[in-house]
C-alpha positions, 0 to 999 in steps of 0.5 A, spaced: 470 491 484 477 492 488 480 488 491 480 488 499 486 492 502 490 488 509 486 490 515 492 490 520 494 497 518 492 504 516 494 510 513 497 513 519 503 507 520 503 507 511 504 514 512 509 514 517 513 509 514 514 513 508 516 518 512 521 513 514 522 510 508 530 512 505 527 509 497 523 514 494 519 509 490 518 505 496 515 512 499 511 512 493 508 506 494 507 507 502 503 514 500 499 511 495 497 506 499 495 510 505 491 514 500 487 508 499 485 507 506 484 514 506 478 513 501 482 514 495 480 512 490 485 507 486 486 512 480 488 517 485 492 512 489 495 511 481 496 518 481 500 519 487 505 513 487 506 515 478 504 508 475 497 505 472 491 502 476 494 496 474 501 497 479 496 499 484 492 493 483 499 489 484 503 493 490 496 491 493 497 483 492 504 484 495 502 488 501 496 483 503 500 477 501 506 479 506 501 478 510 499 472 508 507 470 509 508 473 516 502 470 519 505 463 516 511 464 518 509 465 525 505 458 524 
């Protein structure tokens, strides 16, 4: 099973924040992750950002752990 993607945003902001992005990896990673909020599958998301399952399974524990560390931070 997937693990569950952050609710706080969607493919709208992700996409529009790659569009911002001045780091072509991070666009990728911003696209990628908008596609999984589309419906995309992972394997497509995979495909998109140009990596394995496994590096997408990875970008999303970093997004839904920053978060995590926003939301502790702001105590």
């Amino acid at each position: 099973m997937p693990l569950p993607i952050r609710s706080d945003f969607d493919a709208s902001a992700l996409s529009a924040s790659a569009r911002r992005s001045k780091h072509a990896a991070q666009a990728r990673r911003l696209l990628a992750l908008a596609a999984v909020y589309d419906g995309a599958t992972r394997t497509e998301a995979a495909r998109i950002g140009g990596v394995t399952l496994q590096i997408v399974r990875d970008w999303v524990v970093k997004f839904n752990a920053a978060r995590r560390a926003r939301h502790q931070a702001r105590g």
